[in-house]
Backbone bond lengths (Angstrom), bond angles and torsions (degrees), N, CA, C in turn:
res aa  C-N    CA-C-N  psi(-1)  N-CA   C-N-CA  omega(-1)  CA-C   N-CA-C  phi
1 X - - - 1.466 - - 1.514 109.59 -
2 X 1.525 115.17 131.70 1.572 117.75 -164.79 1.850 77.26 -131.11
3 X 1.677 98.51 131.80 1.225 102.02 152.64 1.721 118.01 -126.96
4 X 1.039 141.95 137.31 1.331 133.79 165.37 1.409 122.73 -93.89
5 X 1.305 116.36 139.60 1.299 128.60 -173.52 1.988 105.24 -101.44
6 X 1.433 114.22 115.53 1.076 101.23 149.21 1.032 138.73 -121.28
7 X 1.355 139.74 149.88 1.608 140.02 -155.29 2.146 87.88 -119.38
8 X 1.354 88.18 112.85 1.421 96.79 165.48 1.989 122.56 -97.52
9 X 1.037 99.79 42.98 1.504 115.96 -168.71 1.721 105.82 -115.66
10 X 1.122 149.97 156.52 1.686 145.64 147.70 1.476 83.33 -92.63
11 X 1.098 158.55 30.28 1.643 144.45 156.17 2.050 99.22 -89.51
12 X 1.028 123.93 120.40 1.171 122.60 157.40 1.286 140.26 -46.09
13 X 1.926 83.69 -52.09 1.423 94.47 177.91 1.343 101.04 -135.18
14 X 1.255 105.62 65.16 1.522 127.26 165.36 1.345 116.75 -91.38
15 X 1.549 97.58 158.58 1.982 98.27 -178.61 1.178 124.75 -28.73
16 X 1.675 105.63 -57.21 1.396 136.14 175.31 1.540 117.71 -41.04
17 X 1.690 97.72 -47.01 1.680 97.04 166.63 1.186 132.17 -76.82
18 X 1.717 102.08 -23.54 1.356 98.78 166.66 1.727 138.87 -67.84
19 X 1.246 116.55 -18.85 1.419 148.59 -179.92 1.149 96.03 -68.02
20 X 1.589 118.88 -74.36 1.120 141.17 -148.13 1.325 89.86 -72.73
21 X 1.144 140.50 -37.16 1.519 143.52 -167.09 1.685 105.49 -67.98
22 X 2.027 86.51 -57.60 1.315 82.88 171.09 1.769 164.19 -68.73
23 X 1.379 79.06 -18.28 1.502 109.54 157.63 1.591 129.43 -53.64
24 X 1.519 89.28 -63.47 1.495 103.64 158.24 1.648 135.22 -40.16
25 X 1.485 97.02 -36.35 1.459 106.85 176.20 1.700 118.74 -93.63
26 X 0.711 117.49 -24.59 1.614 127.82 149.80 1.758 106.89 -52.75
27 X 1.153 98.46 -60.22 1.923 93.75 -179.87 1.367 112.93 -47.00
28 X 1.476 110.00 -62.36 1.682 115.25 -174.44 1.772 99.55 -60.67
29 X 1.658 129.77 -42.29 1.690 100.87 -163.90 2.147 92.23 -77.69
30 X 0.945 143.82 -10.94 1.312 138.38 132.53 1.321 128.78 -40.91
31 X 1.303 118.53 -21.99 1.645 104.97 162.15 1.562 93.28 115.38
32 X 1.073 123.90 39.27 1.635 102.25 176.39 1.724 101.88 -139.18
33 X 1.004 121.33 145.11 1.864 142.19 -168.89 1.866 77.37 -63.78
34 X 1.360 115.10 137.64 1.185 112.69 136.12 1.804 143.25 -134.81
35 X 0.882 106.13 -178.53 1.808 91.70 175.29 1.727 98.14 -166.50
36 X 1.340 80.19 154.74 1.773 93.02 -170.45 1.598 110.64 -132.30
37 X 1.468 105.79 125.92 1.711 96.25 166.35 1.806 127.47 -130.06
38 X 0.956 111.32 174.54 1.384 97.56 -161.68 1.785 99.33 -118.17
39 X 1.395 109.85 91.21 1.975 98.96 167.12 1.612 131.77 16.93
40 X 1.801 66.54 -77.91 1.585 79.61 -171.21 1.710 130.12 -64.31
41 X 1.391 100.95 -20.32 1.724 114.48 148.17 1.684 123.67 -28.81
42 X 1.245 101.60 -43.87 1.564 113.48 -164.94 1.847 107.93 -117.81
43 X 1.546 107.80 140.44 1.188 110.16 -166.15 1.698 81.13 -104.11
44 X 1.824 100.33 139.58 1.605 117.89 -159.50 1.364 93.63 -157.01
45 X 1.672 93.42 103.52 1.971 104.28 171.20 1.645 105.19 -83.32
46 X 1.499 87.07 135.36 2.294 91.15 178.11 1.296 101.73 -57.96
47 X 1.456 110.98 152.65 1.552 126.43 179.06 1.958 106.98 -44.18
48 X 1.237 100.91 152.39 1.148 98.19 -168.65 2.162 96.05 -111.60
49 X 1.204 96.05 -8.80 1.714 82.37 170.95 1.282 107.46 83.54
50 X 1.659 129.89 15.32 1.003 109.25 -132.03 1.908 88.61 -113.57
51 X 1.698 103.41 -8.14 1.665 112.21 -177.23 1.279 111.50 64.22
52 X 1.358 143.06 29.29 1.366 154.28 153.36 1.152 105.11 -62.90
53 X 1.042 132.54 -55.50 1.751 126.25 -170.82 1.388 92.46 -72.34
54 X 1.479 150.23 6.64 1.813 127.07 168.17 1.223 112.87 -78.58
55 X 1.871 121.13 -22.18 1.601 99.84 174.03 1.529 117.42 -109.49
56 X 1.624 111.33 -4.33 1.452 91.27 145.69 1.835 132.72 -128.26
57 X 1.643 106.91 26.63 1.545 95.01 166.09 1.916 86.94 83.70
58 X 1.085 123.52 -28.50 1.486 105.17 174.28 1.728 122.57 -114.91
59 X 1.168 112.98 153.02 1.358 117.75 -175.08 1.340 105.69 -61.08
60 X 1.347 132.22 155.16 1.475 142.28 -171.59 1.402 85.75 -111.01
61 X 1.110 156.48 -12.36 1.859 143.05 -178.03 1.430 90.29 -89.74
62 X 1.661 108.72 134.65 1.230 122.65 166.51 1.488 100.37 -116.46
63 X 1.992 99.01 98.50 1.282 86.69 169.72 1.708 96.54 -145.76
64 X 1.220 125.40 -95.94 1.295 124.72 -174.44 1.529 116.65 -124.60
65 X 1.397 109.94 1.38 1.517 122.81 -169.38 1.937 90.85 -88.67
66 X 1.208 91.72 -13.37 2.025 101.53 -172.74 1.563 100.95 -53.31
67 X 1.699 101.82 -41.93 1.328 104.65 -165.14 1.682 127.19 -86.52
68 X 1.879 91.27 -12.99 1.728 110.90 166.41 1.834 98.41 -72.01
69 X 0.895 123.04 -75.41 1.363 121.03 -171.81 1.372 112.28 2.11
70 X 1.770 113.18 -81.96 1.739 109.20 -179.35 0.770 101.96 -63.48
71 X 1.215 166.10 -86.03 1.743 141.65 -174.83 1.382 131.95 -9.49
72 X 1.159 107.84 -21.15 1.786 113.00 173.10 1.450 101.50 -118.23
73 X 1.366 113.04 -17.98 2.056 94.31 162.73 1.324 115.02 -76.40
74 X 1.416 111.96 -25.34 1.773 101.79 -152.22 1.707 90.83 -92.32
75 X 1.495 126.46 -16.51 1.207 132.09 -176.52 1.520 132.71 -76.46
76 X 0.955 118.61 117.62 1.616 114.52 -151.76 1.644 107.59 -99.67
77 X 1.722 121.67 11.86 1.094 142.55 155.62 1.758 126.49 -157.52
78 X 1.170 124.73 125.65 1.355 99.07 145.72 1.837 127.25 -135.84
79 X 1.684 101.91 -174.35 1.077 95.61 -167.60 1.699 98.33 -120.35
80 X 0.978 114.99 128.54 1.747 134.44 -173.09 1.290 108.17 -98.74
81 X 1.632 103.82 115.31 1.482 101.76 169.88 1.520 115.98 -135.67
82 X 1.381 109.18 166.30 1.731 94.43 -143.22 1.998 77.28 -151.16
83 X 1.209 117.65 147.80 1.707 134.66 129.28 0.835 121.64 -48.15
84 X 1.516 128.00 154.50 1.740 123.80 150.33 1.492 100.19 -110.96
85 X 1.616 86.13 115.59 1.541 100.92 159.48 1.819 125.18 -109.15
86 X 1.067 119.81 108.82 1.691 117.30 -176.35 1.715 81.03 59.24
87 X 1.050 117.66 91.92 1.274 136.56 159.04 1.857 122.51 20.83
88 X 1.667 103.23 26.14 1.440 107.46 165.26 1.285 118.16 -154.72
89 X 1.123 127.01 -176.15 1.862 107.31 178.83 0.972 105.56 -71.92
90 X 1.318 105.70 173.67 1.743 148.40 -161.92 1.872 94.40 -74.94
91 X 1.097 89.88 135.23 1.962 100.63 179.97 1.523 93.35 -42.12
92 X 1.423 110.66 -75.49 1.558 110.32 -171.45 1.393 126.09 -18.10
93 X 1.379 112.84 -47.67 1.272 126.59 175.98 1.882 121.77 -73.72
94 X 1.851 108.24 -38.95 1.190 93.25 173.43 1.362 118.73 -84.47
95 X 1.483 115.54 1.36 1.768 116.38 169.95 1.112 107.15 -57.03
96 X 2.047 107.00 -50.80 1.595 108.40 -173.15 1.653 116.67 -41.21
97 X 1.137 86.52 -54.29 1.486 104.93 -170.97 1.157 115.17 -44.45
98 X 1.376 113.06 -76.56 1.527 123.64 -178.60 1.732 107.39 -39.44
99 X 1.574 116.90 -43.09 1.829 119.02 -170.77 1.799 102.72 -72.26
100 X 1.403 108.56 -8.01 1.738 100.66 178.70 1.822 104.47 -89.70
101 X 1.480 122.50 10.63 1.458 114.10 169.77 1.620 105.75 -70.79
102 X 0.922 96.87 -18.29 2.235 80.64 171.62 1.095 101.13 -69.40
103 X 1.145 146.23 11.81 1.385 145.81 -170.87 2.068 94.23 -109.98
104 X 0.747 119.33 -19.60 1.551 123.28 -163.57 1.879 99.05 -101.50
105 X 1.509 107.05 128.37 1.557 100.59 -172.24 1.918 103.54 -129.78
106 X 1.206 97.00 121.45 1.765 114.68 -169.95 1.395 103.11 -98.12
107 X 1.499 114.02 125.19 1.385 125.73 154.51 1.790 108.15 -29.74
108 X 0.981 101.95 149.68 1.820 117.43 -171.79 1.426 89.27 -70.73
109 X 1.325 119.53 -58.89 1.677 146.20 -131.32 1.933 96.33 -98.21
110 X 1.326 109.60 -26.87 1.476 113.17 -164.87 1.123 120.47 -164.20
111 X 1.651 127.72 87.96 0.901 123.29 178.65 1.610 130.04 -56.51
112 X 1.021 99.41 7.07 1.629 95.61 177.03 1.440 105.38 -98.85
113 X 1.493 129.62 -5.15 0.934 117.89 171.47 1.605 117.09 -88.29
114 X 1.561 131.80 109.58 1.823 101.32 -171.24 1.938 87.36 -150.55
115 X 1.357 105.90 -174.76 1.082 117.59 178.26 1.496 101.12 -150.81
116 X 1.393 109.62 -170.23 1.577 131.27 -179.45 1.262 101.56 -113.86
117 X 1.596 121.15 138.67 1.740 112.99 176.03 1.722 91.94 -57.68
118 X 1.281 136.65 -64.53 1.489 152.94 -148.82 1.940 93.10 -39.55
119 X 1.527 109.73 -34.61 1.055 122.65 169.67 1.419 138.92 -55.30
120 X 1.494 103.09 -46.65 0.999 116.34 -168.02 1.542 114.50 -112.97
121 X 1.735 104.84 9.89 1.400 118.00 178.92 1.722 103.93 -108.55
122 X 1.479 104.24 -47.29 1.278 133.39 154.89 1.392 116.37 151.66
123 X 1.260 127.78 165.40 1.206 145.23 -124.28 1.623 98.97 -75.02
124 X 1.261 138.55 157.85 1.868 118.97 153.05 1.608 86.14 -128.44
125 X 1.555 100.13 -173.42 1.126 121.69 -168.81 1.652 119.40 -111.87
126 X 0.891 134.48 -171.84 2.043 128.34 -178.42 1.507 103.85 174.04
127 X 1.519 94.08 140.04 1.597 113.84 179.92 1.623 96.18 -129.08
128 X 1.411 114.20 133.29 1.564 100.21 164.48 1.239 101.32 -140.02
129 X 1.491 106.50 156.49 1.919 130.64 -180.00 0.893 87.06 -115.60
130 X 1.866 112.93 137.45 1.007 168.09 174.36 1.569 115.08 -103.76
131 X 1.560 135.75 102.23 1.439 102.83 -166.40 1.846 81.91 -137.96
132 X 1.649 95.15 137.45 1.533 100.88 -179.10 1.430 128.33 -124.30
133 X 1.048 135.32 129.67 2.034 111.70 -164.48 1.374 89.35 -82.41
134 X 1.245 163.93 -29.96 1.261 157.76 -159.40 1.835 102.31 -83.98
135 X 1.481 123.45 135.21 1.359 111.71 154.91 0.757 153.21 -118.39
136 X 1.916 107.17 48.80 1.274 122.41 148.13 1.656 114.85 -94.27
137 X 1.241 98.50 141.10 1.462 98.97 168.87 1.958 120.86 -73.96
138 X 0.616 98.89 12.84 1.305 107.30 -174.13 1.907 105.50 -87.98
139 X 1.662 104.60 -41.58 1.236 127.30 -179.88 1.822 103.90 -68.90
140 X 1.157 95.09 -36.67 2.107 93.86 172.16 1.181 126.47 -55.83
141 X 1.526 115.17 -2.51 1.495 133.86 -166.46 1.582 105.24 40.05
142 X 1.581 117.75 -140.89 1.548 114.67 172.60 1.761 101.19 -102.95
143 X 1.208 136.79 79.39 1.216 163.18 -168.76 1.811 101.04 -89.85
144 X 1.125 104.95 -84.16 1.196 96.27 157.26 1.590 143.22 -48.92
145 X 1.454 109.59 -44.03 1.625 115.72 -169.16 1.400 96.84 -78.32
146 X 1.422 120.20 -4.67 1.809 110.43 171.58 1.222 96.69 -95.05
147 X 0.783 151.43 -54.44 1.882 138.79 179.11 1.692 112.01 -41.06
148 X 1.392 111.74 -56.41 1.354 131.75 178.10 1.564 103.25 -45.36
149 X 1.537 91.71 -71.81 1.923 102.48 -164.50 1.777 102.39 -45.61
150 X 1.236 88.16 -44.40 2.379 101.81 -166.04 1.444 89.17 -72.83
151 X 1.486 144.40 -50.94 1.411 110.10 161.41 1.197 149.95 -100.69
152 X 1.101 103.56 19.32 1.849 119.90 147.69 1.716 110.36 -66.29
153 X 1.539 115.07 -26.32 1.943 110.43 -169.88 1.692 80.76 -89.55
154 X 1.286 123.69 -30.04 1.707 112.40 178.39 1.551 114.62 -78.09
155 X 1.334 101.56 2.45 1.621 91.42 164.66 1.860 98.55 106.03
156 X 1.022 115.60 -28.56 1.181 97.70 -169.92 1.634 115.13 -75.59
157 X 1.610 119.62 177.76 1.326 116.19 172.70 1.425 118.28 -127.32
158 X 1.357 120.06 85.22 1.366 129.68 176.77 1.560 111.64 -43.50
159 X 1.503 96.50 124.75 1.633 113.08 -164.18 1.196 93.08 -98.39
160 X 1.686 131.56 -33.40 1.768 117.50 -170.31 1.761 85.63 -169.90
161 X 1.513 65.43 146.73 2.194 79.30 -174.21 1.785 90.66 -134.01
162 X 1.335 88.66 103.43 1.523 110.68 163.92 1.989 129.36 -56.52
163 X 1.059 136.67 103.73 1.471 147.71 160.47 0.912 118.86 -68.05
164 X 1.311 143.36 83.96 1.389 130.72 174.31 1.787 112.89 -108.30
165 X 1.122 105.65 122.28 1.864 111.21 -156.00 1.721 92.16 -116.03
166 X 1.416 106.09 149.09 1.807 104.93 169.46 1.098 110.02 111.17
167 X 1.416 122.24 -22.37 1.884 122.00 -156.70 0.887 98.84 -111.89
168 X 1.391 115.36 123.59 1.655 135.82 175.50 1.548 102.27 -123.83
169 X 1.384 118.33 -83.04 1.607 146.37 159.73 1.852 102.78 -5.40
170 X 1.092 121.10 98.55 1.645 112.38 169.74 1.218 119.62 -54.25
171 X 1.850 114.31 118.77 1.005 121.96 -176.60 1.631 112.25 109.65
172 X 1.255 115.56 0.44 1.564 122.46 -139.77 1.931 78.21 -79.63
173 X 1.448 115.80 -52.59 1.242 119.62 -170.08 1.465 117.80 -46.09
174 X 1.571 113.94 -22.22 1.533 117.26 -169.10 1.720 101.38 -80.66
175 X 1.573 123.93 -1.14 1.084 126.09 173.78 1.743 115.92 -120.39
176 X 1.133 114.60 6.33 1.703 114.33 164.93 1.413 118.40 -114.15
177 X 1.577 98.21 103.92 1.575 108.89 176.32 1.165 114.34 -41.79
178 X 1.368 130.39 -21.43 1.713 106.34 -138.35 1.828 88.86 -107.47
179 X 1.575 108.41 -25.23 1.973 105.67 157.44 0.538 123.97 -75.79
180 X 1.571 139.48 -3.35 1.451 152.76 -151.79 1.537 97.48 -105.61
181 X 1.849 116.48 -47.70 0.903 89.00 178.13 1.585 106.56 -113.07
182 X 1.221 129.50 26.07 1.091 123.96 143.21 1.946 139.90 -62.12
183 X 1.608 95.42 -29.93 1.262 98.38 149.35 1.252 122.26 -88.71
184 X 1.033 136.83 -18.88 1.559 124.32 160.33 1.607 122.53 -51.71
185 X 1.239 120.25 -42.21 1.400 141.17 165.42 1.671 103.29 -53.11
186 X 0.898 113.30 -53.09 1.888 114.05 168.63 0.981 137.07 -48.29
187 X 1.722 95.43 -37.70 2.089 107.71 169.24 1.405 94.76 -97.68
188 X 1.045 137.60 -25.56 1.368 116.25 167.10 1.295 131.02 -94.13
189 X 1.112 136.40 8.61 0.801 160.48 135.38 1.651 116.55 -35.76
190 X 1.715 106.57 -89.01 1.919 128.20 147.47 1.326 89.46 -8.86
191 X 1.663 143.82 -102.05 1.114 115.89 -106.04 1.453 86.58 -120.72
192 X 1.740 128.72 7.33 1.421 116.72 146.15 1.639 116.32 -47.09
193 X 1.517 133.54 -45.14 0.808 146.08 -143.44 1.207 107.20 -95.50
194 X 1.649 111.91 -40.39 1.551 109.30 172.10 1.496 130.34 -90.13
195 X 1.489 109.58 3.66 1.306 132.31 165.07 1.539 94.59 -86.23
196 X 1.528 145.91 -50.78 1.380 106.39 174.53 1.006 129.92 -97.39
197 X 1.487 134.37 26.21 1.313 151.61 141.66 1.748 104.71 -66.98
198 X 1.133 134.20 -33.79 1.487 127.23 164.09 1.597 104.37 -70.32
199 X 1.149 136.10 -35.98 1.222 136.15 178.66 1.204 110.76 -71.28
200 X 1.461 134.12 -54.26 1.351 130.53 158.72 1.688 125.49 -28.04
201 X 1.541 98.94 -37.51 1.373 107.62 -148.12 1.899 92.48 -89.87
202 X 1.384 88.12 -39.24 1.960 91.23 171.40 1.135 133.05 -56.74
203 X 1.517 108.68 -64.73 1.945 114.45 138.32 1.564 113.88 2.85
204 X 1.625 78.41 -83.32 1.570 74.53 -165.36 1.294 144.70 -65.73
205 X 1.449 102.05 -29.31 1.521 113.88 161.70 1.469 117.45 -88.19
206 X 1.227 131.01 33.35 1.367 148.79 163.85 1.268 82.88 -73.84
Protein backbone atom coordinates (compact mmCIF):
# COMPACT_ATOMS: atom_id res chain seq x y z
CA UNK A 1 0.00 0.00 0.00
CA UNK A 2 1.55 3.42 -1.34
CA UNK A 3 -0.14 6.49 -0.20
CA UNK A 4 0.98 10.05 -1.23
CA UNK A 5 0.68 13.03 0.70
CA UNK A 6 0.18 16.32 -0.92
CA UNK A 7 0.59 19.66 0.76
CA UNK A 8 -1.02 22.32 -1.45
CA UNK A 9 0.46 25.25 0.59
CA UNK A 10 4.33 27.07 -0.31
CA UNK A 11 4.33 27.18 3.77
CA UNK A 12 6.56 24.21 4.81
CA UNK A 13 5.66 24.28 7.98
CA UNK A 14 2.33 25.46 7.58
CA UNK A 15 -0.98 24.18 9.09
CA UNK A 16 -1.53 22.44 5.91
CA UNK A 17 1.82 20.70 6.38
CA UNK A 18 1.20 19.94 9.53
CA UNK A 19 -2.10 17.85 8.90
CA UNK A 20 -0.90 16.64 5.92
CA UNK A 21 2.23 15.43 7.72
CA UNK A 22 0.12 14.19 10.16
CA UNK A 23 -2.00 12.06 8.44
CA UNK A 24 0.71 10.67 6.68
CA UNK A 25 2.28 9.45 9.79
CA UNK A 26 -0.60 7.61 11.13
CA UNK A 27 -0.73 5.80 7.60
CA UNK A 28 2.92 4.53 7.69
CA UNK A 29 2.70 3.38 11.85
CA UNK A 30 -0.55 1.43 10.16
CA UNK A 31 1.48 -0.22 7.68
CA UNK A 32 1.32 1.74 4.56
CA UNK A 33 4.61 3.05 2.18
CA UNK A 34 4.37 6.71 2.24
CA UNK A 35 5.59 9.83 0.40
CA UNK A 36 4.84 13.39 0.54
CA UNK A 37 5.19 16.37 -1.85
CA UNK A 38 4.89 19.86 -1.66
CA UNK A 39 3.17 21.94 -4.99
CA UNK A 40 4.93 24.52 -4.60
CA UNK A 41 8.22 22.44 -5.29
CA UNK A 42 7.11 22.00 -8.87
CA UNK A 43 6.54 24.63 -11.56
CA UNK A 44 2.71 23.69 -12.96
CA UNK A 45 1.14 25.72 -15.97
CA UNK A 46 -3.04 25.74 -15.58
CA UNK A 47 -4.64 23.46 -18.10
CA UNK A 48 -4.55 24.91 -21.31
CA UNK A 49 -8.06 23.48 -22.64
CA UNK A 50 -6.31 22.49 -25.28
CA UNK A 51 -7.87 18.40 -25.43
CA UNK A 52 -4.43 16.93 -26.34
CA UNK A 53 -4.34 14.50 -23.64
CA UNK A 54 -7.91 12.70 -25.29
CA UNK A 55 -5.89 10.77 -27.89
CA UNK A 56 -3.16 9.84 -25.86
CA UNK A 57 -4.12 9.63 -21.98
CA UNK A 58 -1.10 12.13 -21.53
CA UNK A 59 -0.85 15.79 -20.85
CA UNK A 60 0.64 17.84 -23.82
CA UNK A 61 2.43 20.57 -21.13
CA UNK A 62 5.94 19.65 -20.65
CA UNK A 63 6.52 21.02 -17.50
CA UNK A 64 6.76 19.65 -13.93
CA UNK A 65 3.26 18.13 -13.42
CA UNK A 66 5.21 15.27 -15.89
CA UNK A 67 6.84 14.30 -12.77
CA UNK A 68 3.41 14.27 -10.46
CA UNK A 69 1.78 11.93 -12.89
CA UNK A 70 3.75 8.55 -11.71
CA UNK A 71 3.19 9.45 -8.31
CA UNK A 72 -0.53 9.25 -8.52
CA UNK A 73 -0.46 5.97 -10.70
CA UNK A 74 1.85 3.96 -8.67
CA UNK A 75 -0.14 5.31 -5.44
CA UNK A 76 -2.89 3.38 -4.15
CA UNK A 77 -4.16 6.49 -1.96
CA UNK A 78 -3.75 10.00 -1.41
CA UNK A 79 -4.30 12.65 0.94
CA UNK A 80 -4.92 16.37 -0.47
CA UNK A 81 -4.35 19.27 1.41
CA UNK A 82 -5.17 22.66 0.47
CA UNK A 83 -5.46 26.52 2.33
CA UNK A 84 -8.41 28.62 2.07
CA UNK A 85 -7.75 31.36 0.07
CA UNK A 86 -10.92 33.84 -0.85
CA UNK A 87 -12.93 30.95 0.08
CA UNK A 88 -11.32 27.99 -2.15
CA UNK A 89 -8.02 26.31 -2.49
CA UNK A 90 -4.78 27.68 -3.08
CA UNK A 91 -3.98 28.15 -7.04
CA UNK A 92 -1.27 25.51 -6.57
CA UNK A 93 -3.70 23.06 -5.85
CA UNK A 94 -6.43 24.01 -8.44
CA UNK A 95 -3.60 23.87 -11.27
CA UNK A 96 -3.02 20.33 -9.86
CA UNK A 97 -6.30 19.59 -10.30
CA UNK A 98 -7.31 20.94 -13.43
CA UNK A 99 -3.61 19.04 -15.15
CA UNK A 100 -5.13 15.49 -13.75
CA UNK A 101 -8.08 15.77 -16.71
CA UNK A 102 -5.80 13.57 -18.94
CA UNK A 103 -6.77 11.21 -16.56
CA UNK A 104 -10.64 11.52 -17.63
CA UNK A 105 -11.60 9.43 -20.98
CA UNK A 106 -14.80 10.65 -23.26
CA UNK A 107 -16.69 8.60 -25.70
CA UNK A 108 -15.59 9.85 -29.34
CA UNK A 109 -19.43 9.92 -30.29
CA UNK A 110 -20.71 11.52 -26.79
CA UNK A 111 -19.31 13.37 -24.48
CA UNK A 112 -21.54 12.65 -21.86
CA UNK A 113 -20.52 9.36 -21.88
CA UNK A 114 -16.78 9.30 -19.93
CA UNK A 115 -15.01 7.74 -17.08
CA UNK A 116 -11.76 8.17 -14.94
CA UNK A 117 -8.65 5.94 -16.00
CA UNK A 118 -8.50 5.24 -11.81
CA UNK A 119 -11.85 3.71 -12.94
CA UNK A 120 -11.29 1.78 -15.43
CA UNK A 121 -7.88 0.46 -14.07
CA UNK A 122 -9.51 0.31 -10.67
CA UNK A 123 -10.77 2.31 -8.11
CA UNK A 124 -8.08 4.32 -5.45
CA UNK A 125 -8.92 5.96 -2.46
CA UNK A 126 -8.56 10.05 -1.09
CA UNK A 127 -8.48 11.92 2.14
CA UNK A 128 -8.39 15.72 1.94
CA UNK A 129 -7.53 18.70 4.58
CA UNK A 130 -9.23 21.59 4.44
CA UNK A 131 -7.41 24.24 6.64
CA UNK A 132 -9.09 27.74 7.39
CA UNK A 133 -7.85 30.83 9.66
CA UNK A 134 -11.48 31.93 10.15
CA UNK A 135 -13.81 29.72 12.62
CA UNK A 136 -16.64 29.60 10.92
CA UNK A 137 -17.02 27.12 8.45
CA UNK A 138 -19.04 29.00 6.40
CA UNK A 139 -15.80 31.34 5.76
CA UNK A 140 -13.94 27.96 4.19
CA UNK A 141 -16.18 28.46 1.25
CA UNK A 142 -16.31 24.86 -0.66
CA UNK A 143 -12.43 24.35 -0.02
CA UNK A 144 -12.79 21.08 0.67
CA UNK A 145 -15.82 19.82 -1.61
CA UNK A 146 -13.44 21.00 -4.60
CA UNK A 147 -10.65 18.63 -3.79
CA UNK A 148 -13.25 15.87 -2.91
CA UNK A 149 -15.72 16.52 -5.93
CA UNK A 150 -12.22 16.74 -8.60
CA UNK A 151 -11.21 13.44 -7.00
CA UNK A 152 -14.18 11.56 -6.93
CA UNK A 153 -14.47 12.62 -11.26
CA UNK A 154 -10.65 11.03 -11.01
CA UNK A 155 -12.01 8.01 -9.77
CA UNK A 156 -11.00 8.08 -6.46
CA UNK A 157 -13.25 7.54 -3.22
CA UNK A 158 -12.73 10.03 -0.49
CA UNK A 159 -13.01 8.18 2.83
CA UNK A 160 -12.88 11.54 5.19
CA UNK A 161 -12.54 15.20 4.33
CA UNK A 162 -10.87 16.96 7.08
CA UNK A 163 -12.04 20.90 8.36
CA UNK A 164 -9.70 22.39 10.23
CA UNK A 165 -10.98 26.15 11.16
CA UNK A 166 -8.91 28.77 13.58
CA UNK A 167 -5.29 28.37 12.20
CA UNK A 168 -3.65 31.28 11.00
CA UNK A 169 -0.40 31.53 13.50
CA UNK A 170 2.40 28.92 12.05
CA UNK A 171 2.31 25.94 13.86
CA UNK A 172 -1.09 26.87 15.37
CA UNK A 173 -2.28 23.18 14.25
CA UNK A 174 0.56 21.46 16.35
CA UNK A 175 -1.60 22.78 19.33
CA UNK A 176 -5.41 21.85 18.41
CA UNK A 177 -6.35 18.44 19.43
CA UNK A 178 -9.48 18.20 17.81
CA UNK A 179 -7.34 18.53 13.91
CA UNK A 180 -4.82 16.69 15.29
CA UNK A 181 -6.91 14.05 15.67
CA UNK A 182 -8.94 14.55 12.88
CA UNK A 183 -6.06 14.05 10.69
CA UNK A 184 -5.06 11.10 12.34
CA UNK A 185 -8.53 9.58 11.60
CA UNK A 186 -7.68 10.33 7.77
CA UNK A 187 -4.50 8.19 7.65
CA UNK A 188 -6.15 5.78 9.48
CA UNK A 189 -8.86 5.69 8.16
CA UNK A 190 -6.85 5.38 4.15
CA UNK A 191 -5.21 2.37 4.95
CA UNK A 192 -8.09 0.68 7.17
CA UNK A 193 -9.86 0.67 3.96
CA UNK A 194 -7.18 -0.42 1.70
CA UNK A 195 -6.20 -3.27 3.86
CA UNK A 196 -9.79 -4.62 3.37
CA UNK A 197 -9.94 -4.11 -0.17
CA UNK A 198 -6.62 -6.43 -0.24
CA UNK A 199 -8.62 -8.85 1.78
CA UNK A 200 -11.52 -8.74 -0.48
CA UNK A 201 -9.33 -9.03 -3.36
CA UNK A 202 -7.56 -12.37 -1.83
CA UNK A 203 -10.88 -14.01 -1.02
CA UNK A 204 -11.80 -13.66 -4.01
CA UNK A 205 -9.25 -14.82 -6.14
CA UNK A 206 -8.62 -17.71 -3.73
Amino acid sequence: MKILGIVGSKRKKGNTSVLVNRALEKAKEAGAETELIFLGDYAITGCSGCGGCQKTRRCVINDDMQKIYPLLLKADGVILGSPTYYYNVSSDVKAFLDRCYCFEVFAEDDRSIWLSLNEALGIKYAGVIAVCEQHSEEDMGPTAEVMAKSLEALGYRVVDKVKALGLFAQGAALKDEKSLEKADRAGERLVKILKLRNKVREKWEA
